[in-house]
Each structure stands twice: as C-alpha cells, then as structure tokens.
N, C-alpha and C positions, 0 to 999 in steps of 0.2 A: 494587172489590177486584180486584187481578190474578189470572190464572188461577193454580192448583196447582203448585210446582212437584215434579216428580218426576223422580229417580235408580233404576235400577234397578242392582240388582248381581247378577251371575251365579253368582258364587260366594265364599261359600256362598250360596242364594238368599236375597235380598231387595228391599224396596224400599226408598224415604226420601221420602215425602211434606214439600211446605215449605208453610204456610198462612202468611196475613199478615194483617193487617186494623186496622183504628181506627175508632172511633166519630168523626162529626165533633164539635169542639167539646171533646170529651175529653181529658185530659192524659195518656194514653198511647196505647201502639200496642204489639202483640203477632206475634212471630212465633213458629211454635212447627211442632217438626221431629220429624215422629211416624217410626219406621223399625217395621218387622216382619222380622224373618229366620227363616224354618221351621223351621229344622234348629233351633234354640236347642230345642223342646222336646226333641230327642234328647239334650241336651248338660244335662237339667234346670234350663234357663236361661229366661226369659220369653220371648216370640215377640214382642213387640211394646214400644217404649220410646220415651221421645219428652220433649225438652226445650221447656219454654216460658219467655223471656226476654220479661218488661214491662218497657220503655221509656219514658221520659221522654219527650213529644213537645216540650218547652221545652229539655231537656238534653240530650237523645239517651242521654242515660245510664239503664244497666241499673239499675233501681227493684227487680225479686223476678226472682227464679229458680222457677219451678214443676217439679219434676221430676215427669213424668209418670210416667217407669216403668208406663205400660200401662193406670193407673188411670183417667186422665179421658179417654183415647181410648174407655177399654171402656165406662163410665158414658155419656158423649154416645152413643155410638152405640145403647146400649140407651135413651139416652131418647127418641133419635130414631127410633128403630122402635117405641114405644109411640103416636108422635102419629097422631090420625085423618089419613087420607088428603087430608081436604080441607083442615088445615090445610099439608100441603103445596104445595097448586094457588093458594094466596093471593098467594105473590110471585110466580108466572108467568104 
C-alpha cells in the first residue's frame, strides 16, 4: 500500500489526508479522502469530512459512494484506540 497522501491548507486551517488500498484477489479497491478544517466548529459546521469511492477493479468504475461526513473516520479511530497494545506490535 502506497504512503498517505497529504495536502495542507493554510487558510482557513486544514488538512486532506488521501488513503488507498485493495485486498489482493478482491473485486474492488478504495480510496477515500478524509479533510479536517478547525475553524468549521466556529462556523457550527463539522471539523472533519471525508469521501470514500468503491471501485470496480475489473471496470474501474465507481460501484458505491460512502459519504463519510466525520462518521467512520471518528468510529475507526475510536476503535483503534480501544485495541490492546500488543495487537498493535503484530504487523511490525
């Protein structure tokens, strides 16, 4: 899997995280473009949003749209800080 890519934006502050990935062997492939901007909670807006497009790896063609809007960034991340420590140390 390629590294992260990341855009920073000055103003108003944020960033845009780009993840990518596929299972081998699987009929699709995902990329999915999380952003966070600070200031949104001044503005009563969400601080973080993020689109993910499933792919066809036979078609290339867009199969679902997941609209993150914040949710499954916040969910992963809280499930990932619930795991024991040493399931972390397994893949490295």
């Amino acid at each position: 899997m390629p590294p992260v890519g990341f855009l920073h934006v000055d103003e108003p502050p944020g960033d845009v995280h780009i993840k990518y990935g596929y299972i081998n062997g699987d009929e699709y492939y995902v990329l999915k473009v999380a952003s966070a901007f600070y200031n949104n909670a001044e503005l009563n807006l969400p601080v973080n949003n993020g689109v993910i497009p499933v792919s066809s790896r036979q078609s290339d063609g867009i199969e679902y749209i997941l609209l993150d809007e914040g949710w499954l960034t916040d969910i992963r991340t809280a499930a990932a800080g619930q795991l024991p420590r040493s399931i972390w140390r397994i893949g490295r």
